[in-house]
Steps between C-alpha positions, in 0.01 A plus 500: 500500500620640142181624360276758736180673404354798687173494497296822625116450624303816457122549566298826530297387844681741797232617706770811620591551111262404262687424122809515717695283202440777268524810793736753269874572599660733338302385169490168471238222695705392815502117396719622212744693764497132665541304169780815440693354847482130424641534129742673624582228746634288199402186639265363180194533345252732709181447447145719671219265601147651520114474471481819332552617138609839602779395655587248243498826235710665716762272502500404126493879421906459650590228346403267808315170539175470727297179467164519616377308795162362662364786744436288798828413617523541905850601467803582280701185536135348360497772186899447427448114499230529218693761320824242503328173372360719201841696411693254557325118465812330408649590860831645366492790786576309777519794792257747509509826671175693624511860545225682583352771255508759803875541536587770178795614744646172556875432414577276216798397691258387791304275226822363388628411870215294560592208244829457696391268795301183265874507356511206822234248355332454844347830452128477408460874517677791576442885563627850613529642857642805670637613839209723675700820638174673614370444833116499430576246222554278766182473653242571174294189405496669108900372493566173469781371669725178396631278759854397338798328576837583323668296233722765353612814454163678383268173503307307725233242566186603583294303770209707533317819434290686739335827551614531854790633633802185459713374619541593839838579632776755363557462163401646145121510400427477120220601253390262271434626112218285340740392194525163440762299278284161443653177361206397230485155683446646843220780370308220340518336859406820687154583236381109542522565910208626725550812726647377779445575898771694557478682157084608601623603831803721407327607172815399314502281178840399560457262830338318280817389349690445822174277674608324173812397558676771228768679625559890417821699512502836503774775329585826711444825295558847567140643478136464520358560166159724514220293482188720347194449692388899572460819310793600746687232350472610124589820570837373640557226261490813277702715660796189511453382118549903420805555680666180318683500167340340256593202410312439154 
């Protein structure tokens, strides 16, 4: 685990946001505010994969790197796979982390954390979850919520995802942020697979990798980043990135 690549899939489809990639915040395309958060992460090389030009300029025009991509892709994990094998053929990034180009709020800190669990070399996979404080988070099928058991202090192993309310019982509840920290090995696995029941049913990619047999742990974090799906959204990403220093 000593040489990690983010990697940042970015297309312009949104059928709430159309361009959203290149949606302005405070002047600047919000895949760059996203590229912005993962440099600053200081994990390795960070690198935009797309099936548009625009975006590639974009990134270039900061001093970033964007390889383009096919267009039909059915998902990110697909787009970041592609990207990988042609930035990197010789396979010297051997975990790669996937953040989505919608998060130009996220914390670096929270892209860091989420190396920290495949430091055990059972780990396949591993991503970012937080404790769900409001009540009607509880119940909405929009938040995804890990089922986890502890194995220390801020990490745990995740046994399943689900869109209903679980566990049952007293206890915590947590939100699951669609980051993922890949080993290269275990992506290549995951692209080769089919969707699987579960993964069809729940409309999440990753039961595919536990009806696989690959085991996820999850880091706790303090936040939920913004995810931009909605004109609402924009507006407040704005509002955020314009009450921050700036960092650059």
């Amino acid at each position: 685990m000593s040489d990690p690549i983010v990697l940042i899939p970015a297309r312009m489809a949104s059928m709430r946001l159309p361009n959203k990639p290149m949606a302005d915040i405070l002047g600047e395309p919000m895949i760059v505010h996203v590229w912005r958060r993962a440099v600053e992460a200081a994990l390795g090389p960070v690198v935009v994969a797309t099936d548009e030009p625009e975006i590639v300029k974009a990134i270039e025009a900061v001093g970033g790197i964007a390889v383009m991509t096919r267009s039909d892709h059915p998902s990110g994990s697909d787009r970041i796979f592609e990207a990988i094998e042609q930035f990197d053929p010789a396979g010297y990034h051997d975990v790669i982390v996937n953040v989505q180009g919608d998060l130009p709020t996220i914390d670096p800190k929270a892209i860091a954390a989420s190396i920290v669990p495949l430091s055990d070399p059972h780990v396949d996979l591993a991503t970012l979850v937080v404790e769900i404080t409001r009540d009607e988070e509880r119940s909405d099928s929009n938040v995804v919520k890990p089922i986890l058991s502890p194995n220390g202090e801020r990490t745990f192993r995740a046994l399943y995802f689900t869109r209903a309310t679980a566990p049952w019982g007293d206890g915590p509840l947590y939100h699951h942020i669609g980051l993922y920290a890949w080993r290269r090995k275990a992506l290549a696995r995951f692209v080769s697979l089919p969707p699987s029941t579960l993964e069809k049913r729940e409309r999440l990619e990753q039961l595919r990798a536990l009806e696989a047999g690959m085991r996820i742990d999850a880091v706790l974090v303090d936040d939920v980043p913004l995810g931009v799906d909605t004109p609402h959204d924009l507006e407040r990403a704005r509002a955020i990135l314009a009450a921050r220093p700036k960092t650059h």
